[in-house]
C-alpha positions in Angstrom: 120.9 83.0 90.4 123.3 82.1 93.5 122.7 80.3 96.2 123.2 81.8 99.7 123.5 80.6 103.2 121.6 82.5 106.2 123.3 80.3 109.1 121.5 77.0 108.2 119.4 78.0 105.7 120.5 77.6 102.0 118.8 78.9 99.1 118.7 80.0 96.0 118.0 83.9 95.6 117.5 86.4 93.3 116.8 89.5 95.1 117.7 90.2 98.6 116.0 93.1 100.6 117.3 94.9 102.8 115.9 97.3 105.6 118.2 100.3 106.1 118.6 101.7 109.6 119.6 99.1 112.1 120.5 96.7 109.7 123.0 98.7 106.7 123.9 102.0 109.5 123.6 102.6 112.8 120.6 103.4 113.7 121.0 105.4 117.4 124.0 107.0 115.5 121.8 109.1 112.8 118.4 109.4 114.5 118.5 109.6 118.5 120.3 112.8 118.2 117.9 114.0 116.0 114.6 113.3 117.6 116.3 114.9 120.8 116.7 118.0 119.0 112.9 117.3 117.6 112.1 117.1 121.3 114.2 119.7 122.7 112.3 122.5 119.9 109.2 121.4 120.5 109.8 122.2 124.4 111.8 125.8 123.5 108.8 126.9 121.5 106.6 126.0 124.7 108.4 126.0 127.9 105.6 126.2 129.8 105.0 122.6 128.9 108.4 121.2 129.7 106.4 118.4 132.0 106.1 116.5 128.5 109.3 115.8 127.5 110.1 112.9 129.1 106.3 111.8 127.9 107.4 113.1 124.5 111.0 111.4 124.2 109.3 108.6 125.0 106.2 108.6 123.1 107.8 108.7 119.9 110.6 106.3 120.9 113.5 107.3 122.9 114.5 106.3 126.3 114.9 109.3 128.3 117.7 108.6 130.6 119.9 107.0 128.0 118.5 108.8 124.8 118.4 105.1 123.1 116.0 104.0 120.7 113.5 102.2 121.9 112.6 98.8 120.5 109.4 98.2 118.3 109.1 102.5 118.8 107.4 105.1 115.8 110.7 106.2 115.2 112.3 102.6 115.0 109.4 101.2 113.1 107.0 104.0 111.7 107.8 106.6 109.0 108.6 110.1 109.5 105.0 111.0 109.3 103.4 108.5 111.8 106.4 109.7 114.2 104.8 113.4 114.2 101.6 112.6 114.5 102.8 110.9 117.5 104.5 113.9 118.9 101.0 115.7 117.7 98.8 113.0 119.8 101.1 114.2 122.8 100.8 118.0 122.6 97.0 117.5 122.0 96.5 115.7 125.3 98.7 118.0 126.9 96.1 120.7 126.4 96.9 122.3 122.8 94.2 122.3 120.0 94.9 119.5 117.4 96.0 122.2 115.1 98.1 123.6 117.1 100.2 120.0 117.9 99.5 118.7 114.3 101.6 122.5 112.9 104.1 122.2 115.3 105.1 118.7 115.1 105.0 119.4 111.5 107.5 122.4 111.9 109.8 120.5 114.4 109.5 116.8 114.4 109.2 116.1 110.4 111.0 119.0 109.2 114.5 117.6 111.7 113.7 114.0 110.6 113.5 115.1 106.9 116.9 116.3 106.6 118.7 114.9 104.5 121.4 112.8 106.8 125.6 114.3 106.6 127.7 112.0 105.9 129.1 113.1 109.5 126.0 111.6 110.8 125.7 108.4 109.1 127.9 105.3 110.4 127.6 101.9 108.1 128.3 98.9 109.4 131.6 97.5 108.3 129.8 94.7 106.5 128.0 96.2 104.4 129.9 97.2 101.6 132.0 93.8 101.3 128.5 91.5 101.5 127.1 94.6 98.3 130.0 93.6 96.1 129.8 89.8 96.8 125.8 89.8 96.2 126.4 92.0 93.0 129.3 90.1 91.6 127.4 87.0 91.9 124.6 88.2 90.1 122.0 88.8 93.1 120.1 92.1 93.1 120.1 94.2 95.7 116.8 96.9 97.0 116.5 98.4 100.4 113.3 98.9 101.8 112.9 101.3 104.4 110.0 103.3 106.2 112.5 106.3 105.7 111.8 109.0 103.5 112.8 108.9 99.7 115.0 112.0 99.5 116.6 111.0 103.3 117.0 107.1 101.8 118.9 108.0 99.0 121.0 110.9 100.2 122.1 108.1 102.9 123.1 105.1 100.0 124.3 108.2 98.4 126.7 108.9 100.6 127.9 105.3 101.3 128.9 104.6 98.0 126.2 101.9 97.6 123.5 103.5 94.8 125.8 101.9 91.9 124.9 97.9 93.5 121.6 98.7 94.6 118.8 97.7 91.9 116.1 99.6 93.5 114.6 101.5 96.9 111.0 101.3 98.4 110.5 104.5 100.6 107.6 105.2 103.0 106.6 107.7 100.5 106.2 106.5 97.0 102.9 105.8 97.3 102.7 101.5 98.4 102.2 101.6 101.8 104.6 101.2 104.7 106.2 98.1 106.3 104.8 95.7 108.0 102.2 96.0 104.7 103.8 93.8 102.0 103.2 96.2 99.1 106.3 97.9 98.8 107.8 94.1 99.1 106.0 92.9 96.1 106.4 96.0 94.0 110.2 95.8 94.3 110.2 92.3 93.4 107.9 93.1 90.4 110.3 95.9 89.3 113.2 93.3 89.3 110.7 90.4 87.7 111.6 88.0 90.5 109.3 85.8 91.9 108.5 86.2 95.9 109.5 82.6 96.2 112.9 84.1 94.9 113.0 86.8 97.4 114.9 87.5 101.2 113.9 90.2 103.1 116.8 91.6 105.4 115.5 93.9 108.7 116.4 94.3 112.3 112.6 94.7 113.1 109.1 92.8 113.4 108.0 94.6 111.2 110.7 93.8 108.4 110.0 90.2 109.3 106.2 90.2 109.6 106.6 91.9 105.5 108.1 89.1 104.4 106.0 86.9 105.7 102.8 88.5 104.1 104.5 89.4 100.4 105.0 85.4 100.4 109.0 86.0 100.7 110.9 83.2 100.3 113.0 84.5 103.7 112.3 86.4 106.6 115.8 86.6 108.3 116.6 88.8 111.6 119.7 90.8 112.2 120.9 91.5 115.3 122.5 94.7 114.3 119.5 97.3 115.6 117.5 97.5 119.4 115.7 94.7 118.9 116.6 91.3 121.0 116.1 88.2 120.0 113.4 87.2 121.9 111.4 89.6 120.5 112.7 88.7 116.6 112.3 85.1 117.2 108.4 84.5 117.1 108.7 86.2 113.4 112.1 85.4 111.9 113.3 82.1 110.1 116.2 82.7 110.2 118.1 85.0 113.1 122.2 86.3 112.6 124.5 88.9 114.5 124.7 91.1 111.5 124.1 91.1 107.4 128.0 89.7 107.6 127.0 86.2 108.2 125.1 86.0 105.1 127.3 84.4 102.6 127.0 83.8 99.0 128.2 80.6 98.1 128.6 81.1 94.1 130.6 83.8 92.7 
């Protein structure tokens, strides 16, 4: 037990939650390249449809003059599947048969956004590692919750050093349902026997936000940290900081 400030909110917590891209890496860092290079196969395989890139980049969540990610977007928000049956919903209205888009967005979209993440392509923020030990050392335990991929998720904590603090992951794909459904909320706090009311969920998006507020969290709190303002964090969050470095654990 510890008790932890979010700006002006002070509580005792058990388990904290964290979303992963946007809120422990940089999200434009690892996936705006690669849903480009989604994009940019889909349109080599089929040049005669080139019209639909633009309508493609931006369909499944890129802005395409700057190559951002989009707030609120599939690829921001949805997992790696809904993201390629958006791509899929694209081709289809652009003339191909269903099974046609559904195989090729298969072959292209979810196959690129499967990989595994290098460690060349992953950038943490700076906080993150510091506020891991703190939490850890004082007893708190730690689970990321992302609409990611298993294999993808924990190649990335992998990589960053963080698996060893990290109590347990809720992926898109074990089975409970993706944020903003509470499921994978509530089975991670039943896997740590902590009590909702005992539970802070960490995300840069509505829909981390909008999860907490339907598992009965005891926190929903906003980070700036992703492409989400907020204005559009406010309506959902209680609590709204720059990053997860303004979280502070007041007994260590």
């Amino acid at each position: 037990m510890a008790r932890l400030r979010f700006a002006h909110r002070v509580s005792e917590i058990d388990l904290v939650v964290f979303d992963k891209d946007g809120t422990l890496i940089d999200f434009d860092f690892t996936w705006s390249r690669r849903c480009y290079a989604a994009v940019d196969a889909l349109i080599t395989e089929r040049p005669e449809r080139a019209d639909v890139r633009e309508v493609l980049l931006r369909s499944i969540g890129l802005d395409p003059l700057t190559l951002k990610a989009l707030p609120e977007s599939p690829v921001v928000v949805g997992s790696v599947a809904e993201t390629a049956i958006v791509a899929a919903t694209v081709l289809y209205q652009s003339g191909e048969s269903w099974t046609e888009a559904t195989l090729a967005a298969e072959r292209h979209v979810r196959r690129i956004l499967s990989v595994v993440p290098t460690p060349d392509e992953i950038r943490a923020f700076g906080t993150v590692e510091p506020l891991f030990r703190k939490l850890h050392t004082a007893g708190v335990a730690i689970a990321v919750l992302t609409n990611d991929d298993r294999a993808s998720t924990l190649g990335t904590l992998g990589d960053l050093g963080l698996l060893p603090m990290i109590s347990a992951v809720g992926c898109a794909d074990d089975g409970h349902g993706a944020k903003p459904e509470p499921h994978g909320l509530v089975h991670l706090a039943k896997t740590q026997a902590v009590p909702l009311d005992r539970v802070v969920m960490v995300g840069d998006a509505i829909g981390d936000l909008v999860t907490a507020r339907r598992a009965g969290a005891a926190l929903g709190v906003a980070v700036l940290s992703g492409v989400a303002s907020r204005e559009r964090l406010a309506p959902h969050a209680d609590v709204i900081l720059d990053d997860i470095g303004q979280i502070e654990v007041l007994d260590v």
